[in-house]
C-alpha positions, 0 to 999 in steps of 0.5 A: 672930839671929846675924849674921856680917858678913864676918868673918876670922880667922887663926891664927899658926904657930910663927914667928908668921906668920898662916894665914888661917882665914876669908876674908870670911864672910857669913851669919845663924842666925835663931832657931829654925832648924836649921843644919848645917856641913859642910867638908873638914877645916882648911875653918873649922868649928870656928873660925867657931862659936867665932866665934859665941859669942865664944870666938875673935874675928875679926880683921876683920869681926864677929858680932852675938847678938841685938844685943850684938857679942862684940867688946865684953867686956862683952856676952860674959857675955850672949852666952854665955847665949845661945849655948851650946856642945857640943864634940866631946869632953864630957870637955874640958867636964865639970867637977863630981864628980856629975851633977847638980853638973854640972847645977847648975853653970852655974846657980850661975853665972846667980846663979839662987834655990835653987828654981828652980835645983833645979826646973831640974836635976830638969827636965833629969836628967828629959828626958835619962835621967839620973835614975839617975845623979844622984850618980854621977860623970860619969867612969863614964857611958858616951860617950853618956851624957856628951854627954847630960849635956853638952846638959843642963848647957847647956839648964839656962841656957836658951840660944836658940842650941846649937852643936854642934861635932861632938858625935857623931864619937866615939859609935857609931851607936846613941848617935849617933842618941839624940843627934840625935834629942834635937836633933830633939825640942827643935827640934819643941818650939820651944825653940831653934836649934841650928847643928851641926857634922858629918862625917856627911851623914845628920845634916845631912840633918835640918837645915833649911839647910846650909852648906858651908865650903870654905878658909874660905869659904861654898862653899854654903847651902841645903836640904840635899836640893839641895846634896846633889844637886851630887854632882861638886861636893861631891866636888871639895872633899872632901865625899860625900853621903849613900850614897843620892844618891851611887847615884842619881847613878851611876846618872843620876838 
């Protein structure tokens, strides 16, 4: 479990005068479950998942993987290993000069034996299409592309957790939807939670809970369906829901 315990967070401007970030936020990620956060822009979505796997530190409170807290230094290592990470951008991410290099690189890293590390990139460039780009190099794969390669360099090392900070914000509608329902297959298959960051209320409809995150705060959480349906409410903060309950709400239903 990913436990959040009243965490706070707070970036400094250029005067080095603290902006609050979040404010007191308290929640869990079980695993196997499928989150999705939604929040205005500058709400703490992106702060509080790079909370989750100990890329930022809360100044107060704290986050629990598992057991092992990410304030401790020498449980970060582990904690990555659990929780993995997807940006926006998998340029910002992407580091080997092949596919497969890219594969294999977070592997080298676990230490893994040659075999099991080559069985697992077969594994991967197999489950996400990748096979005939083994030895291109990432920089000629279409924006998709990447991101896919971005998940599977990821689930190489067999995280529980994946979190998606906005993966598909900049993908047109067709490498969006690959990539969502790559997410659904996994998470059919039992094989990981996944907490997803999105401006896309479609997306966050196929998660099992949804958070909403408003100045910093937990505005929200529950069923997607049911959050979606406080039209007046999302709106109020900056948030529409999916076109369908919009109309049916127009329309008094």
């Amino acid at each position: 479990m990913i436990g959040i315990e009243d965490i706070h967070f707070s970036y400094r401007d250029e005067h080095g005068i603290p902006r609050p970030v979040l404010n007191g936020i308290s929640l869990n990620i079980e695993p196997g479950e499928a989150v999705a956060i939604m929040g205005a822009n500058g709400s703490g979505k992106s702060t509080l998942v790079k909370c989750c796997n100990g890329l930022l530190l809360p100044g107060k409170g704290r986050v629990v993987v598992d057991g092992l807290v990410t304030a401790d230094e020498q449980s970060l290592a582990a904690i990555r290993r659990r929780v993995g990470m997807i940006f926006q951008n998998p340029d910002n991410q992407i580091v080997s000069t092949t596919v497969e290099r890219e594969i294999a690189f977070g592997l080298e890293n676990l230490g893994l034996p040659y075999e099991e590390m080559h069985a697992r990139v077969d594994e991967m460039l197999r489950r996400f299409d990748l096979t005939p780009f083994r030895l291109k190099s990432p920089h000629y794969l279409s924006g998709g592309e990447k991101q896919r390669l971005a998940l599977a360099a990821v689930l190489a090392m067999r995280p529980r957790y994946v979190i998606l900070d906005e993966p598909t914000s900049l993908l047109d509608p067709q490498h969006r939807r690959q990539i969502i329902d790559l997410l659904l297959k996994l998470h059919h298959e039992g094989e990981i939670a996944w907490i997803l960051v999105t401006q896309f209320p479609e997306e966050a409809l196929l998660a099992g809970r949804l958070i909403i995150l408003e100045q910093g705060r937990l505005f929200r959480a529950g069923k997607p369906a049911d959050l979606f349906a406080e039209v007046d409410e999302l709106l109020a903060i900056g948030l529409e829901p999916p076109l369908s309950f919009y109309l049916d709400h127009l329309a008094g239903g």
